[in-house]
C-alpha positions in Angstrom: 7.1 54.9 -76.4 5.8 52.2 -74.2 5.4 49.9 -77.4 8.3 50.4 -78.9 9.9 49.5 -75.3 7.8 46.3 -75.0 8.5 45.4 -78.6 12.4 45.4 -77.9 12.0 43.4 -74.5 10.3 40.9 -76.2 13.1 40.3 -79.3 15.5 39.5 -76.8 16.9 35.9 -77.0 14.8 33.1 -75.5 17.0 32.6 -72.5 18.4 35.8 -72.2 16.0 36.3 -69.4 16.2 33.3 -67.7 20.3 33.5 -67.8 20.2 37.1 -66.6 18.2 35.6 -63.5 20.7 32.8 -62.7 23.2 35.4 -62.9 21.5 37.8 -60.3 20.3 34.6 -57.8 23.6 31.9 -58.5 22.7 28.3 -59.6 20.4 26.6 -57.6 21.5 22.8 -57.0 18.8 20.4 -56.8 20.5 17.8 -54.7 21.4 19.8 -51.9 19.0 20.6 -49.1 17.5 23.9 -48.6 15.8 25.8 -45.9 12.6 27.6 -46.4 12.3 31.5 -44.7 9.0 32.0 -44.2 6.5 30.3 -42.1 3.0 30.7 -43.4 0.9 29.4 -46.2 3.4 29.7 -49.0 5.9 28.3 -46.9 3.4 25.0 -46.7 3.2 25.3 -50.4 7.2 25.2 -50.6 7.3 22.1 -48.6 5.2 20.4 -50.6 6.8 21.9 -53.8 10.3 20.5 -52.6 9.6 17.2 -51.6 7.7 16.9 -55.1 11.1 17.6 -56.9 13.2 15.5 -53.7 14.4 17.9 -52.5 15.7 17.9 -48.4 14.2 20.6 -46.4 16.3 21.2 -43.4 14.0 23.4 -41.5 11.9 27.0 -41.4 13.2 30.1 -40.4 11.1 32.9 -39.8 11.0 36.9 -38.2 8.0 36.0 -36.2 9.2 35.2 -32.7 5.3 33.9 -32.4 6.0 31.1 -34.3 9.4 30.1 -33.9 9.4 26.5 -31.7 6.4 25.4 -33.5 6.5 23.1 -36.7 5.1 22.7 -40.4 4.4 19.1 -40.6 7.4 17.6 -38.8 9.7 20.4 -39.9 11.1 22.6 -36.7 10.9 26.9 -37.4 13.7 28.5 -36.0 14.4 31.8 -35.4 17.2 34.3 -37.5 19.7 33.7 -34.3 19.2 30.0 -35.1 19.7 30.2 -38.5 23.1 31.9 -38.3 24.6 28.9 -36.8 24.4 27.0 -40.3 26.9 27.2 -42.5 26.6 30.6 -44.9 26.5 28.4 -47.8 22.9 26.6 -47.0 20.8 27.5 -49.7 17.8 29.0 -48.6 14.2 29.8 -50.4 11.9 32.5 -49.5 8.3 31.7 -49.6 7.5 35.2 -48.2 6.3 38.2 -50.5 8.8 40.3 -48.4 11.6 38.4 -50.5 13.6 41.6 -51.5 13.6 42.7 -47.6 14.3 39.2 -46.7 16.8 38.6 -49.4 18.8 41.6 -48.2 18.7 40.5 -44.2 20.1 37.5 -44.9 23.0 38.7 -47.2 23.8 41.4 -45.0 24.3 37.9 -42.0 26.7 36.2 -44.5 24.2 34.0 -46.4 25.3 34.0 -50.4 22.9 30.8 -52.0 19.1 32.6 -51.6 16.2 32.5 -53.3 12.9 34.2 -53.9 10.2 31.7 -54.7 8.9 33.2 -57.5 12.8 32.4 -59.3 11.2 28.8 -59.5 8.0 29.4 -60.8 9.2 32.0 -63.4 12.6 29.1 -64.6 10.7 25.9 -63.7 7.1 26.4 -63.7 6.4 22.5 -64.8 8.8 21.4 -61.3 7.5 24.2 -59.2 3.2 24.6 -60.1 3.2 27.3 -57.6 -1.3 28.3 -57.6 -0.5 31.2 -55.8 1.8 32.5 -57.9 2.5 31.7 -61.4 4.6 32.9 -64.0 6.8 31.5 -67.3 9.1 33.1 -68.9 8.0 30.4 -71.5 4.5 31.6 -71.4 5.8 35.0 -72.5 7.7 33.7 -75.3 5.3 31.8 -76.8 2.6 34.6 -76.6 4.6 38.1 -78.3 2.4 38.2 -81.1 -0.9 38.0 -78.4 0.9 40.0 -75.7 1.5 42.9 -78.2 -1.9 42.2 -79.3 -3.5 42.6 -75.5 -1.0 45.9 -75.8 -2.8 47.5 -78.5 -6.6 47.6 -76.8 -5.3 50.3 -74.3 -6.6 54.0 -75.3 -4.6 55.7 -71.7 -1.2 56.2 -71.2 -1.5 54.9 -67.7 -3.1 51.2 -68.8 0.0 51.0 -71.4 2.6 51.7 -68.7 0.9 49.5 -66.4 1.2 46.2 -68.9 4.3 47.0 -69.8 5.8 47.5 -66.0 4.2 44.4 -65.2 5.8 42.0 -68.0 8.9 43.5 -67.2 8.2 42.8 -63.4 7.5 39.2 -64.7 10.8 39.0 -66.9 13.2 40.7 -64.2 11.2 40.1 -60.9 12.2 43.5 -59.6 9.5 44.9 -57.4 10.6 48.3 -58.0 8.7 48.3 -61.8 5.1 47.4 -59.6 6.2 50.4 -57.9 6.2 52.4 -60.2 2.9 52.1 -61.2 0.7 50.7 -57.9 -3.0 52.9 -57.1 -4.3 53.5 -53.9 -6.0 50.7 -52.9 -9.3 52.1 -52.4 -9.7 52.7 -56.0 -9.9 48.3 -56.7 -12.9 47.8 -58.3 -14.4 51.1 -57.8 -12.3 53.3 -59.5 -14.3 56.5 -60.5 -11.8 57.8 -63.1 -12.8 54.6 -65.0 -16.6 54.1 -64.4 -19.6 55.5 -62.9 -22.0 53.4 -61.3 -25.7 53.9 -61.4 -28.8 53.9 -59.0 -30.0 50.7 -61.1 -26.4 48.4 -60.9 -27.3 44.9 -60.8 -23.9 43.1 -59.2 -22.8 40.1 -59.6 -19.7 39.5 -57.0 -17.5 36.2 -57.8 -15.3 35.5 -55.1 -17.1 37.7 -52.5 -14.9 36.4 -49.5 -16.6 37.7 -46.2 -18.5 40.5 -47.7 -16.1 42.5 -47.7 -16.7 44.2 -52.1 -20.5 44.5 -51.1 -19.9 46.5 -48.4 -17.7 48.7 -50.4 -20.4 48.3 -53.2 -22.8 49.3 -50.7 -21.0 52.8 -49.1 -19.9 53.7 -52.9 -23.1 53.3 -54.3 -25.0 55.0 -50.9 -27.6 52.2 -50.7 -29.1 52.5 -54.1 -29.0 49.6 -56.6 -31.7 47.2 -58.3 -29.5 43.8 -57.0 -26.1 41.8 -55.5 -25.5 38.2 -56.5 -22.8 37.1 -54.3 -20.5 34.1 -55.3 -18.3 32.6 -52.3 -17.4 28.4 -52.4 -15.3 28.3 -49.3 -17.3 27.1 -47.2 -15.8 28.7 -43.6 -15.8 32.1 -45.9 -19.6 31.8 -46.8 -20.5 31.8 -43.4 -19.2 34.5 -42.4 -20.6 35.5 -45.6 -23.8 35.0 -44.6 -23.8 36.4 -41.2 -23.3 39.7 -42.5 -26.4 39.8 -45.1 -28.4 38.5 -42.8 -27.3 41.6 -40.7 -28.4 43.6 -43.3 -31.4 42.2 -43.8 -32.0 43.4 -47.7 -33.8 41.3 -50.1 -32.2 42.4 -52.7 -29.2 40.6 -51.8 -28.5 37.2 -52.4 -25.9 34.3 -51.7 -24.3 31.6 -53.6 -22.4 28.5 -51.7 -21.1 28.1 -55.1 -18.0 29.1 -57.8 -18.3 30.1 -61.5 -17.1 28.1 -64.3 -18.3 28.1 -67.7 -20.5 24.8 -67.1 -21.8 22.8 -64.5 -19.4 20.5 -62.4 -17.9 19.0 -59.3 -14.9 20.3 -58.9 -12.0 19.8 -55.8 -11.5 22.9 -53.8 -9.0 24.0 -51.0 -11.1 25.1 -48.6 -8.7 26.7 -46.1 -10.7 30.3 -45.6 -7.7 32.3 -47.0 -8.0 34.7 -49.8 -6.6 32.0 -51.8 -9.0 29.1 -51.2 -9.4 28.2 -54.8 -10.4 25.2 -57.6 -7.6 22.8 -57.3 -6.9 18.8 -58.0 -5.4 18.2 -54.5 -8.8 20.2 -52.6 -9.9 18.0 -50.1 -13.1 19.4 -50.6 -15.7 19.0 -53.6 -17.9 22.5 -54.8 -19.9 22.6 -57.4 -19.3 25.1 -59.8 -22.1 26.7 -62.3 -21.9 28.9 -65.3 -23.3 33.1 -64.4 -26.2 32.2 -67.2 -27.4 29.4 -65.1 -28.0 31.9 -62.1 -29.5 34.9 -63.5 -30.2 36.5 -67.1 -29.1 40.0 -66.0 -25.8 42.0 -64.9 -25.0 45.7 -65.2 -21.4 45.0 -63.4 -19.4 42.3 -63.0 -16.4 41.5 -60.2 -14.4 38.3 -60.6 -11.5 37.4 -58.3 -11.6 33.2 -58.2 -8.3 32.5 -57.6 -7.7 31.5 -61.1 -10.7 30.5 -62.7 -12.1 33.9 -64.2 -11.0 32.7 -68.0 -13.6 30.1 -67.2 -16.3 32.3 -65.1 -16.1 34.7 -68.3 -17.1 32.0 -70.7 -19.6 30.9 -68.3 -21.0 34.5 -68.4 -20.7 35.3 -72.7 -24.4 35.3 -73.2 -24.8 37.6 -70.3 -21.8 39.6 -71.5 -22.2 40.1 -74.8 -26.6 40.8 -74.6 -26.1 43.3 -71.8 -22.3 44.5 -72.1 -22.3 44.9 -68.5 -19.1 46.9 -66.7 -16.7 44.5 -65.7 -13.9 44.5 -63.1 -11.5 41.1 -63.4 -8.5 40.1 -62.0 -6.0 38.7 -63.8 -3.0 38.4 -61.5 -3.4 34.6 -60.5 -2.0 33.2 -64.1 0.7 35.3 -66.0 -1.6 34.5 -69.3 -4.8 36.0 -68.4 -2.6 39.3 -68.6 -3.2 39.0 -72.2 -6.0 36.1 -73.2 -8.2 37.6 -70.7 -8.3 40.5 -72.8 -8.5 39.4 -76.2 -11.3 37.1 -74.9 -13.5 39.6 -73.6 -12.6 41.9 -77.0 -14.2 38.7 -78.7 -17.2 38.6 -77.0 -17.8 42.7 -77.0 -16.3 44.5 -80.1 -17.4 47.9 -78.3 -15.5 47.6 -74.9 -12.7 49.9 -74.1 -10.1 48.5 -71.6 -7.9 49.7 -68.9 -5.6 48.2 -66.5 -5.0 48.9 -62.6 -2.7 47.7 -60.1 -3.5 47.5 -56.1 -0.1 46.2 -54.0 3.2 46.5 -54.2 3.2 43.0 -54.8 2.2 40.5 -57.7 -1.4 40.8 -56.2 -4.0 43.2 -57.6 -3.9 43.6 -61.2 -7.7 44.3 -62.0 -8.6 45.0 -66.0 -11.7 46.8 -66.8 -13.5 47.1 -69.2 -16.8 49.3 -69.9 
């Protein structure tokens, strides 16, 4: 059922998803100014985004009274009872993930020329190189074959309804298909229907933010395990990072100031302490980034969420991966493609794997694969 229904979305005419979204958001015109509704990080992304394509950005407008007065590099956020005094036909973009909630407000105050962010990633991905959240309906298109493909490796029902809810999420942007398939949150990483872990796991943890997996790790696996390797580049997140092990006070636990890659390199970094600090060209900051085989010669589960880069931090890791088949937990969220090439990569490397596929938030975020 599910691949006859993903077989039929993707016959459709090239821009028969791209026209249906015009339809549902209005033209966008690139000349006119804009204001941006939503005062935090992707809002700062927006900016930069719109003075890339030259386009005027008027102001911010945001629900948080906290920050209305204050600015975003020069530009003024106001508050809703400010932004009803321009005229209803100011376009406005959302660069919150509360677009549909914010997308109704401000229709029901008269506002008719609104748009989600993620309308410009998924229709003009090249203009709008969104790193926190990227889509193309292009990418789509030119992947069926690999995409149905991807579909194929799934043995459950529930990882089959979960790719095809979220390509059609990524086609229709409709939060309502994430809905339908979202797990509690608890389960991310961990989830017991999926894997059991054992008294000997050796973990490798890329991307381990504050701590925040191990201790998780730690609780699920009641203290007993041969090993954590612990992966965290940012260097404000490492810290903190490091204060915790050092709390604990267990050997068997160590700490890496660096990302994964699949070889050795210097590589720019946005070092902002967010769970999106990532690899990126415009990072003020330069990591250095090492392949898994470089580290250690032994893994009986694997976690990567680098913002991004786990394509590479898998190919970094393919002597590790296919001589010790270890249980793996990867997110694939950050780039539409990995939905699919992540994958077919992994099916490359481990003929013997079975797959399944998980999602955390009501949101784009948390799409984990596994695969044991």
């Amino acid at each position: 059922m599910e691949k006859s229904e993903l077989t039929k979305l993707l016959s459709k005419p090239k821009n028969y998803y791209s026209q249906n979204l015009k339809n549902k958001y209005g033209f966008f015109q690139f000349k006119k100014p804009v204001i941006l509704f939503g005062a935090a990080q992707m809002g700062g992304i927006y900016l930069d985004l719109c003075k890339r394509n030259k386009i005027e950005v008027l102001a911010f407008a945001d629900n948080n009274q906290a920050k209305v007065g204050k600015k975003i590099r020069s530009k003024n956020i106001i508050s809703v009872s400010e932004l009803v005094k321009f005229p209803k036909a100011t376009q406005i973009i959302i660069t919150s993930i509360y677009d549909e909630e914010i997308l109704s407000q401000l229709r029901n105050i008269g506002f008719i020329h609104i748009w989600p962010h993620s309308f410009f990633s998924t229709l003009y991905p090249q203009k709008f190189n969104n790193l926190y959240w990227q889509n193309s309906l292009d990418d789509i298109y030119m992947n069926k074959d690999k995409i149905l493909a991807c579909f194929d490796l799934f043995k459950d029902k529930l990882s089959k309804k979960t790719f095809l809810e979220l390509i059609k999420y990524r086609l229709f942007l409709k939060r309502r298909f994430i809905k339908k398939i979202r797990q509690p949150k608890e389960k991310e990483y961990f989830d017991k229907d999926i894997m059991n872990l054992t008294k000997n796991e050796i973990f490798i943890d890329g991307g381990a933010y504050d701590g925040d997996t191990i201790k998780i790790f730690r609780r699920i696996t009641k203290n007993n395990y041969s090993a954590i390797y612990a992966f965290e580049p940012d260097r404000h997140l490492f810290q903190k990072l490091k204060q915790y092990v050092e709390r604990l006070n267990d050997k068997r636990i160590k700490i890496y100031s660096q990302g994964l890659g699949e070889k050795e390199a210097n590589l720019k970094f946005s070092n902002d302490a967010t769970l999106g600090s990532r690899i990126t060209k415009k990072g003020h900051l330069t990591i250095q980034v090492v392949p898994l085989k470089r580290v250690i010669n032994k893994a009986t589960f694997i976690k990567l969420d680098i913002e991004g880069a786990e394509k590479e931090a898998l190919r970094g890791a393919k002597k590790i991966i296919t001589k010790n088949k270890p249980k793996l937990a990867i997110c694939v969220y950050h780039k539409s493609t990995d939905l699919w090439k992540i994958p077919l990569l992994l099916k490359r490397y481990v003929s013997g794997y079975t797959f399944y596929l998980r999602h955390y938030s009501p949101f784009l975020y948390g799409t984990v694969y596994y695969a044991v």
